[in-house]
Each structure stands twice: as structure tokens, then as C-alpha cells.
VEXDREN-2710 file (C-alpha; in Angstrom, 1 decimal):
% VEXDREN-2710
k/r/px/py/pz
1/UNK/-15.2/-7.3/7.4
2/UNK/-17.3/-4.5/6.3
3/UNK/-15.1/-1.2/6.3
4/UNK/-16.5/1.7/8.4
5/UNK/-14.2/4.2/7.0
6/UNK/-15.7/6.9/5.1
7/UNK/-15.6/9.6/2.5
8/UNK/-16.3/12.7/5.2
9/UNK/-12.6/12.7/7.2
10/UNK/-10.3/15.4/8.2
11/UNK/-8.2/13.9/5.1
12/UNK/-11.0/14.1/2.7
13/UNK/-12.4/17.2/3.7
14/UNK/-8.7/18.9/3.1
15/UNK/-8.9/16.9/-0.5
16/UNK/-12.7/18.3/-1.3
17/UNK/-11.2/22.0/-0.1
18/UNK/-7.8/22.2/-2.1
19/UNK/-9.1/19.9/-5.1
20/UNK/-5.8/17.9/-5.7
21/UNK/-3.6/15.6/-3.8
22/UNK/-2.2/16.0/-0.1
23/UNK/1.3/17.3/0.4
24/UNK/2.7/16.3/3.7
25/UNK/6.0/17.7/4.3
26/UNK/9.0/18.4/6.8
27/UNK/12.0/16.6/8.2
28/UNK/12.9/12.9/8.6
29/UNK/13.8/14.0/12.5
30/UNK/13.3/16.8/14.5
31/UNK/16.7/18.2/15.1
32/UNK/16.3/21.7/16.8
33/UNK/14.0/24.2/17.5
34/UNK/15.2/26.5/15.0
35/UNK/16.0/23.3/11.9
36/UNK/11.8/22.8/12.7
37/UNK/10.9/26.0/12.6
38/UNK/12.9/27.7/9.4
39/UNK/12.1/24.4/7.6
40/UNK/8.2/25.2/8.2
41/UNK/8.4/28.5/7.6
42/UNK/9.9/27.6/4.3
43/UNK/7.6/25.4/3.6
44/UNK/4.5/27.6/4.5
45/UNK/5.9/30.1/2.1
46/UNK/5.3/27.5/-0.8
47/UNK/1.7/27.9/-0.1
48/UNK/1.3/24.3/-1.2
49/UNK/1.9/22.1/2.2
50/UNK/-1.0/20.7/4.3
51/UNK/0.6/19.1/7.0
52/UNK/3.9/19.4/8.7
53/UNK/5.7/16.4/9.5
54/UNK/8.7/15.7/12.1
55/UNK/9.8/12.8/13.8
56/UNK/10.3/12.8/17.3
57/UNK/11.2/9.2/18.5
58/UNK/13.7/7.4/15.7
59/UNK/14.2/4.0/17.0
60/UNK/16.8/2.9/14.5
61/UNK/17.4/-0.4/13.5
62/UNK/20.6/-0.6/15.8
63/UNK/21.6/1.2/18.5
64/UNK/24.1/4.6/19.2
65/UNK/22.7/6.4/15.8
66/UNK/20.4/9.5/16.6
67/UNK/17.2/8.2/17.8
68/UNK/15.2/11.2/18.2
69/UNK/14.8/14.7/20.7
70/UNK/11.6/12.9/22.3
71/UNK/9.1/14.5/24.1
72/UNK/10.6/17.9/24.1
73/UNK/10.5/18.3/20.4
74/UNK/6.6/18.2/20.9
75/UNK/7.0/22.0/21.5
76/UNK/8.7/22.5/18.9
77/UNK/5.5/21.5/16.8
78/UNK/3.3/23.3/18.7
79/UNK/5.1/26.3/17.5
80/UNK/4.6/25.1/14.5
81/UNK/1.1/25.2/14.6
82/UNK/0.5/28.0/16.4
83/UNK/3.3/30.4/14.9
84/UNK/3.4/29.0/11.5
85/UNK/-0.2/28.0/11.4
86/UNK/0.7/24.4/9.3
87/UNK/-1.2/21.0/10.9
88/UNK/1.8/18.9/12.4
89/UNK/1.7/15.2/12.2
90/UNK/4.4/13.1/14.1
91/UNK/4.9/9.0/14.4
92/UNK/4.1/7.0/17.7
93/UNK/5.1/3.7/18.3
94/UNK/3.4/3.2/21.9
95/UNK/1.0/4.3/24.2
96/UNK/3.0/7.1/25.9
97/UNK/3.9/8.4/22.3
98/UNK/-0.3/8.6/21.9
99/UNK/-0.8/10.3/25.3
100/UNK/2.1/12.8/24.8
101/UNK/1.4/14.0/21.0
102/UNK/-2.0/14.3/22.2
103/UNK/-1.4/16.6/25.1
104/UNK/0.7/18.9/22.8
105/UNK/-1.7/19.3/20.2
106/UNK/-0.5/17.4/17.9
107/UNK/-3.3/17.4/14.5
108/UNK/-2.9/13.9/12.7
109/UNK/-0.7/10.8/14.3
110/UNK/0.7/8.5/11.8
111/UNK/2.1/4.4/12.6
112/UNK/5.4/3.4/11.4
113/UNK/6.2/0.8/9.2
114/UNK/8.5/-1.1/12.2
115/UNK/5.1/-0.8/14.2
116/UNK/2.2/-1.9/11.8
117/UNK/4.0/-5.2/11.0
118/UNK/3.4/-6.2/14.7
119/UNK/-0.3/-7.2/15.5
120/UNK/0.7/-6.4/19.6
121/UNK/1.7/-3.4/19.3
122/UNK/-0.7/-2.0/16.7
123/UNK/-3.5/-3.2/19.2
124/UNK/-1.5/-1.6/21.7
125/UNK/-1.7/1.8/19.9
126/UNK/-5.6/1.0/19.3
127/UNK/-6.2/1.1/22.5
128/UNK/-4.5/4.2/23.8
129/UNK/-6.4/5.5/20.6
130/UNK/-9.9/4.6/21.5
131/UNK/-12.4/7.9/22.6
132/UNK/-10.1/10.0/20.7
133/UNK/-11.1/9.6/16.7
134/UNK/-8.0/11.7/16.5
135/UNK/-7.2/11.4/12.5
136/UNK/-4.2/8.6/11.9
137/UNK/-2.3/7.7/9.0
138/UNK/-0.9/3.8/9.3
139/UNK/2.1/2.9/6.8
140/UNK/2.3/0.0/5.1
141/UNK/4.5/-2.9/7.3
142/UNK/8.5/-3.2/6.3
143/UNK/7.7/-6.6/4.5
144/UNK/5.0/-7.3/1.5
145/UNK/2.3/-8.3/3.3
146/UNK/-1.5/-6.3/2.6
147/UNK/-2.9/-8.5/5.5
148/UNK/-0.9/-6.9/8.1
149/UNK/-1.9/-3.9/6.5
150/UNK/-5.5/-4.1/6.0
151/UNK/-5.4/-5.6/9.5
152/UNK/-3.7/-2.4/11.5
153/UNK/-6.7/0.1/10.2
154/UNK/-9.3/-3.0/10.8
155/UNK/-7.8/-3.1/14.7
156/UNK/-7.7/0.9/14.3
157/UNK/-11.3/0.8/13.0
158/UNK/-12.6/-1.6/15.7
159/UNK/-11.5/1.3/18.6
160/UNK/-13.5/3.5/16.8
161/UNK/-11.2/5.8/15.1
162/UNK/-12.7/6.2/11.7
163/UNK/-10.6/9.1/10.1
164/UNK/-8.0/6.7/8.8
165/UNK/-5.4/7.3/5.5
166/UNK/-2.4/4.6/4.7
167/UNK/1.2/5.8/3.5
168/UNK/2.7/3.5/1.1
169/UNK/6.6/3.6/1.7
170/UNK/7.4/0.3/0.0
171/UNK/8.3/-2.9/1.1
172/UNK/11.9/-4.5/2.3
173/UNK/13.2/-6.8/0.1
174/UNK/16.5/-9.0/-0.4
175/UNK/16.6/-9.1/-4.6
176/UNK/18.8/-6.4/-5.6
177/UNK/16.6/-2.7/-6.3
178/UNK/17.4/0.9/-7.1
179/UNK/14.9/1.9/-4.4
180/UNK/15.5/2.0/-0.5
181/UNK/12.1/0.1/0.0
182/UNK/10.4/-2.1/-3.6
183/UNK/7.3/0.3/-4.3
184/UNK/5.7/-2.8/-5.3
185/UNK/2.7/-1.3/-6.3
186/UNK/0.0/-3.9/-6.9
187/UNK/-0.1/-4.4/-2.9
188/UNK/-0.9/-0.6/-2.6
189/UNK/-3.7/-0.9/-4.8
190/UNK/-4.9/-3.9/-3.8
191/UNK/-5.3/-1.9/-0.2
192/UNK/-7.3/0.5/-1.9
193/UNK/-9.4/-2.3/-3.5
194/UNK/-10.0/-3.3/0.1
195/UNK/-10.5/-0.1/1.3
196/UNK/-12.0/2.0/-1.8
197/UNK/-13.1/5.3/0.8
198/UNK/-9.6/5.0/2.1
199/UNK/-7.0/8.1/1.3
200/UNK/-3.8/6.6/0.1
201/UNK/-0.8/8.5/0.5
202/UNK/2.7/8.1/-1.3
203/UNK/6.1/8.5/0.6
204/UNK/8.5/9.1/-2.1
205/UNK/11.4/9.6/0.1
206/UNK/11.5/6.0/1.8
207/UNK/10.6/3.8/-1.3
208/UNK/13.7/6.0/-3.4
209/UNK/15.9/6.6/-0.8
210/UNK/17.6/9.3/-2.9
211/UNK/16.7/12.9/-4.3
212/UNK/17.0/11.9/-7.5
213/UNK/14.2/9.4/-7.5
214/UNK/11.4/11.2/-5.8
215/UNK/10.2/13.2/-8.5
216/UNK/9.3/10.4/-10.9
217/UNK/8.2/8.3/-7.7
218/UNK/5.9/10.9/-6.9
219/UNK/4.5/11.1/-10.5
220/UNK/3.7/7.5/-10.7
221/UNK/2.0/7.6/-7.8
222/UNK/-0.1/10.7/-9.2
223/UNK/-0.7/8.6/-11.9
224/UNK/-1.9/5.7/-10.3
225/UNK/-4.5/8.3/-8.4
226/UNK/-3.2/8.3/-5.1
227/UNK/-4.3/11.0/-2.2
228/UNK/-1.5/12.7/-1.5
229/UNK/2.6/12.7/-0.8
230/UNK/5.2/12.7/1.9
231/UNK/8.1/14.5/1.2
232/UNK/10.9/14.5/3.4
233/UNK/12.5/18.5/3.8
234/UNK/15.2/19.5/5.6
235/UNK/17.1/23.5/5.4
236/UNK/20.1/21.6/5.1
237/UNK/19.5/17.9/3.9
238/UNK/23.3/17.0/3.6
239/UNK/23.9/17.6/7.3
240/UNK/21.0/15.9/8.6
241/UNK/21.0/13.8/11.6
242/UNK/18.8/10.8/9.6
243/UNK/18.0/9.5/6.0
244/UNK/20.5/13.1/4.7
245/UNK/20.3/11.0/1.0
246/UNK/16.3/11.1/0.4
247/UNK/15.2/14.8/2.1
248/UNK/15.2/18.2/-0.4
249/UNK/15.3/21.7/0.6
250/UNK/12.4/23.4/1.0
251/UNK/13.2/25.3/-2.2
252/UNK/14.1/22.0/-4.0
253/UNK/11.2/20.9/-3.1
254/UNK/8.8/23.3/-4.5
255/UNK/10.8/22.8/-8.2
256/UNK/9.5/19.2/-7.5
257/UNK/5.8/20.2/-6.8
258/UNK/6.3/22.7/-9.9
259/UNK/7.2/19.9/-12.9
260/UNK/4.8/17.0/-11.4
261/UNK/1.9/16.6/-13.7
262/UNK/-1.8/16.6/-11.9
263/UNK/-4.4/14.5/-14.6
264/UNK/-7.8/14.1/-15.0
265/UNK/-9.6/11.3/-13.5
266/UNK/-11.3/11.2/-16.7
267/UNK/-12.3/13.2/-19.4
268/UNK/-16.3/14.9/-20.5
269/UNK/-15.1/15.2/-24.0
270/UNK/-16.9/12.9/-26.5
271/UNK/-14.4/11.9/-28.7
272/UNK/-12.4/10.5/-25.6
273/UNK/-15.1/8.6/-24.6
274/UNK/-15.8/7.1/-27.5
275/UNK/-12.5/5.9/-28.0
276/UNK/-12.0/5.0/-24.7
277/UNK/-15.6/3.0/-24.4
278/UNK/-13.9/1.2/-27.9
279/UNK/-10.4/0.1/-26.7
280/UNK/-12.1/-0.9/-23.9
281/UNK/-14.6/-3.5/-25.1
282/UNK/-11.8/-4.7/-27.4
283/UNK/-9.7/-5.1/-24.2
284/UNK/-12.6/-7.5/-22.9
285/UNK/-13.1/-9.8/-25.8
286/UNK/-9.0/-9.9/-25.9
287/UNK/-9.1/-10.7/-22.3
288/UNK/-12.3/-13.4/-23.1
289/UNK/-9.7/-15.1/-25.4
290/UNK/-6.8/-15.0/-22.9
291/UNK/-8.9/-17.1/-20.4
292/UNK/-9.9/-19.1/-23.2
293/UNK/-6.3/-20.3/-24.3
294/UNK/-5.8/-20.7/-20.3
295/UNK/-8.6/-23.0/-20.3
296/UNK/-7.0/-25.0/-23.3
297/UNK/-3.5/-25.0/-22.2
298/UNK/-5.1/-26.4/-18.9
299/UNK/-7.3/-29.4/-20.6
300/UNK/-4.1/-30.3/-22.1
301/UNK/-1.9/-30.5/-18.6
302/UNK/-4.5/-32.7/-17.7
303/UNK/-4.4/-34.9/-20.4
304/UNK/-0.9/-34.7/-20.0
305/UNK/-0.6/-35.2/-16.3
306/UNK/-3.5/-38.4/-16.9
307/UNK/-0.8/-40.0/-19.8
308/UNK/2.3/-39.7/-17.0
309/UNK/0.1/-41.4/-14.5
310/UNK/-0.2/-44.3/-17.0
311/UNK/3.2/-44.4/-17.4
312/UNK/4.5/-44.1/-14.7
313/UNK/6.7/-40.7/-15.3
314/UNK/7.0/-37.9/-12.5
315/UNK/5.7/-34.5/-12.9
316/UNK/8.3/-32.1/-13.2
317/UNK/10.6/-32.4/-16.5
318/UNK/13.0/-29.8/-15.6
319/UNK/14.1/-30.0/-18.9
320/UNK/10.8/-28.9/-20.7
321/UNK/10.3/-26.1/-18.1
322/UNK/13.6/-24.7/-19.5
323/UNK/12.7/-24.9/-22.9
324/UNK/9.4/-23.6/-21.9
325/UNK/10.3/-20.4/-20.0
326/UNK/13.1/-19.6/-22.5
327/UNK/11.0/-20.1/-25.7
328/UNK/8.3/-17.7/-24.5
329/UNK/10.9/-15.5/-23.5
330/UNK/11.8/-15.3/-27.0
331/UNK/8.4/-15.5/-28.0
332/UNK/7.8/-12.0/-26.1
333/UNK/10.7/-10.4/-27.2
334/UNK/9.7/-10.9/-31.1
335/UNK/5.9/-9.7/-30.5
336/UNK/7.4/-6.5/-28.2
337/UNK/5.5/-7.6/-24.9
338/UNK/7.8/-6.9/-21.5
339/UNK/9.9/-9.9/-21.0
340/UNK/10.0/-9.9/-17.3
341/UNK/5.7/-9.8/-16.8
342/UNK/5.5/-12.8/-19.7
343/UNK/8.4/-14.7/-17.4
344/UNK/6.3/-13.5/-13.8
345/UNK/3.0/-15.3/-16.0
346/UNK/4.8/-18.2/-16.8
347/UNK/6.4/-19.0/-13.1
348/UNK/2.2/-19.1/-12.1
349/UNK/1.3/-20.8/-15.0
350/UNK/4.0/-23.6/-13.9
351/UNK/2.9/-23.7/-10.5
352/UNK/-1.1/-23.7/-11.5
353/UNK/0.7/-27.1/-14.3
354/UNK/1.9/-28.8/-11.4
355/UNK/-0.6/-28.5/-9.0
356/UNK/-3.2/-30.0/-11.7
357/UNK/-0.8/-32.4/-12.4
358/UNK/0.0/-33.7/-8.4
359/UNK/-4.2/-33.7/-7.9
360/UNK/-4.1/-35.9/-10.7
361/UNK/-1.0/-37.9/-9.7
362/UNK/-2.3/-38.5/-6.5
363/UNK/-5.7/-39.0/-7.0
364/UNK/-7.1/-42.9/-6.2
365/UNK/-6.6/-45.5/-8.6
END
């Protein structure tokens, strides 16, 4: 499907203005008038925030924790806006969220990760959505998958709201992680390969989980050329009524915003394109040889795979994967190349063996 986002949205008109990434900020939940209110204040005093964030509704994963002021906290924004003068953003999960953050004012809507992994709902959402082109930010669904993903701002896209940006708050997983949620980054950009016009947004707060991570979870992601960040803020982040581990001060905050470092894109000096245009075409014959040796190693699980058939021998020798997997291991370790990617390559150049070796297997005498 042929995107029909584009580069002229309320999210990339803020980027052309300010010339650097988004900063979204504010407080896992809205708690009181006056927690929403200092908290913006504070934060409109850093002179660096674009959008003020607070969320009303908290389903939680089980029942009897705080699950939000509702509606009336909607006011609460609209003071935000008009006394502070900061955007507000808040979450919506279904069609009466839509039709009440609308009706207060609300600037930018954004869809939870508990909502975009469901198809129904997100459709749901669409609908209510469609006439308004209000701007809407969709994160990415609780489990690794950039379908669902691509496929909420494709149903969001089909209702006519154009002026679309993705959060990336990492993905749920069950192997053991210092982060709340795996940033697992290659699906984010493989969204933005999808979606090249699209702004992509980093939520430090849910992929770390803790204060102490956000800062170089927020530099990565500057790295890597993202849009913008959501940073969780709260006046008094101990005593907070959700997520107390992963929201900052205000002040805190700002010392964050203070040591990240904002790159170039690229560079107009000569010398660094020289070099660059160099390592680069190196990089391509390096990469010509790599597909080359894949192509070998291939020929020879053929020819492999064609002398089992012969003898009659089954395809997987659990014993030679062993030796396999730990030699190259080894192999890694000596030549200084990261041990886990060389063991990540392996595991699909296995499977890629045994596939070639079951079509050969099974293929008619």
C-alpha cells in the first residue's frame, strides 16, 4: 500500500520551526489539578517542551491499581493549554475517549500500545477518527510485531487522518532484559523504512523503566535519527500514583535534555566526504564478498544435503551444529567481531542449511 502520509504535518511543521527533535513531556497519569498544572509550568519554564502529555484513562493490566481521573482530568489540560500555553496530548483507547478529548480541546491524540496490537479496536478508533484529521501518534503494539504496526496508521490512514507520528516504547518480551520493554530497534526502523515521511518518536521511559536508563536511551535514539522523545515528568516521581520508577522531575529532566548530544545528519566538509564516500565503497566490495562466501557455503549444503540423500543419513547432525556454533563463536572472539550478532547469523544460516537440505531431501527420486 502506497503511504499517503506526508512531510507537511502538525509534527513536521513543529520539526521545520524548532530545527531538532520533538520533546513531549508530562506525567505517566494525571493525578490532580494542581500535580498537572505545577508539572507544566515547570516544564514550560525549560523552554524546551512541545507538547504536554497526561494520561487520563490507565487501564492496568489487572484490576484495583489506579486506573486513571477520566474525563474530568480533561479540564485539567485545558488549563494547560490555555494558562500554560503548552499543546496537550492524552491516550484514547475507544470511541468515547476520541469524542471526549476532542470536545476539550485536546491538540494531538496518541494510541496505546495495549490498543494498537488489536486490529478491532484500532478500526474502532479509525472510525470515531474519520472527518477530524486531528494529528495522532500510534505506539508500537506490546509484542514484536511491525505488521500490527504498519497496519494501525494504514487503518488510520484509510479514515483519512494523514497527520500521523509512531512512538516506539519497545516490545514485551520473556528472555531476561534490563529494560521494562526490549527497544529492539531494527523493528523501529524497519517502520520507518516502511514509512520514510513518517515522524518517529522515542519513549525512553517505557523501554528503560528506570531513571537511570533514559538518558542513554534517549541518545541512542538521537543517534539513530529519530523525531522526537517522550519523557515521563512528574513534581514528585517517587510518590506517583503509576510507573514512580521511570518519571524525572521537571528539573531532572532539563539536566537530561542538557548532556544529550544533537548530531549532524551529515557533514558539507570535504575531507569527511571523501572519507566517508571511501569507507563506504570498501563497505560494498566487503559486503560483495560476504554474499559471495554465502553463495559458496550454500553450493556446498547442497552438495552435502545431495550425498545424505544417497546415503541415506538425516539432515540434522546435532553434533556438527554444536561444533559449528561453538567454533565460530571462537572464531569471533579471536578476530574481535560481537559474539552474540556472529551466533544471531549462524542460528539463520542453520535454518537457511536445513531448509536447502529438506527441499533436497524431499524432492522426487
Amino acid at each position: 500500500m502506497e503511504s499517503a502520509i506526508t512531510s507537511e504535518t502538525f509534527f513536521t511543521r513543529l520539526l521545520a520551526a524548532k530545527g531538532q527533535p520533538l520533546l513531549i513531556a508530562g506525567p505517566c497519569s494525571a493525578e490532580t489539578e494542581e500535580q498537572v498544572l505545577t508539572t507544566a509550568r515547570d516544564l514550560k519554564a525549560l523552554g524546551k517542551i512541545d507538547l504536554f502529555r497526561a494520561g487520563i484513562w490507565k487501564p492496568r493490566t489487572r484490576p484495583g491499581s489506579f486506573e486513571g481521573v477520566g474525563v474530568g482530568g480533561l479540564n485539567w489540560l485545558r488549563r494547560v493549554k490555555e494558562e500554560v500555553g503548552l499543546p496537550v496530548t492524552v491516550e484514547v483507547a475507544t470511541p468515547r475517549h476520541v469524542e471526549d478529548a476532542l470536545a476539550y480541546g485536546v491538540d494531538v491524540l496518541w494510541i496505546g500500545a495495549r490498543t494498537t496490537v488489536n486490529p478491532f479496536a484500532v478500526q474502532e478508533l479509525a472510525d470515531a477518527l474519520a472527518g477530524t484529521n486531528v494529528p495522532v501518534m500510534v505506539k508500537n503494539p506490546v509484542n514484536p510485531d511491525v505488521a500490527l504496526w504498519a497496519g494501525a496508521l494504514e487503518r488510520l490512514e484509510r479514515a483519512g487522518i494523514t497527520q500521523l507520528a509512531a512512538i516506539h516504547r519497545g516490545f514485551s518480551t520473556f528472555a531476561p532484559s534490563r529494560y521494562r520493554n526490549a527497544p529492539t530497534w531494527q523493528l523501529a526502523i524497519e517502520l520507518k523504512t516502511r514509512f520514510p515521511h513518517l515522524p518517529l518518536i522515542c519513549d525512553p521511559s517505557h523501554i528503560g523503566g528506570k531513571r537511570d536508563l533514559l538518558l542513554p536511551i534517549a541518545q541512542k535514539a538521537l543517534d539513530l535519527d529519530y523525531d522526537g522523545l517522550m519523557i515521563e515528568t512528574h513534581p514528585d516521581p517517587d510518590h506517583a500514583w503509576s510507573d514512580a520508577e521511570q518519571q524525572v522531575t521537571p528539573q531532572r529532566l532539563g539536566e537530561i535534555l542538557a548532556e544529550l548530544k544533537y548530531r549532524y545528519r551529515s557533514s558539507d566538509n570535504a575531507d569527511y566526504l571523501n572519507k566517508a564516500e571511501e569507507l563506504r565503497h570498501k563497505m560494498d566490495v566487503a559486503d560483495r564478498e560476504i554474499v559471495e562466501a554465502l553463495a559458496r557455503r550454500m553450493s556446498l549444503v547442497e552438495e552435502l544435503a545431495e550425498y545424505k540423500k544417497e546415503n541415506n543419513v538425516k539432515i540434522l547432525q546435532l553434533d556438527r551444529w554444536n561444533e559449528i556454533y561453538a567454533t565460530r563463536l571462537q572464531w569471533a572472539e579471536q578476530l574481535r567481531v560481537n559474539e552474540k550478532f556472529v551466533a544471531e547469523l549462524y542460528k539463520l544460516i542453520h535454518l537457511e542449511s536445513i531448509r536447502k537440505q529438506t527441499e533436497i531431501l524431499q524432492r522426487p527420486e
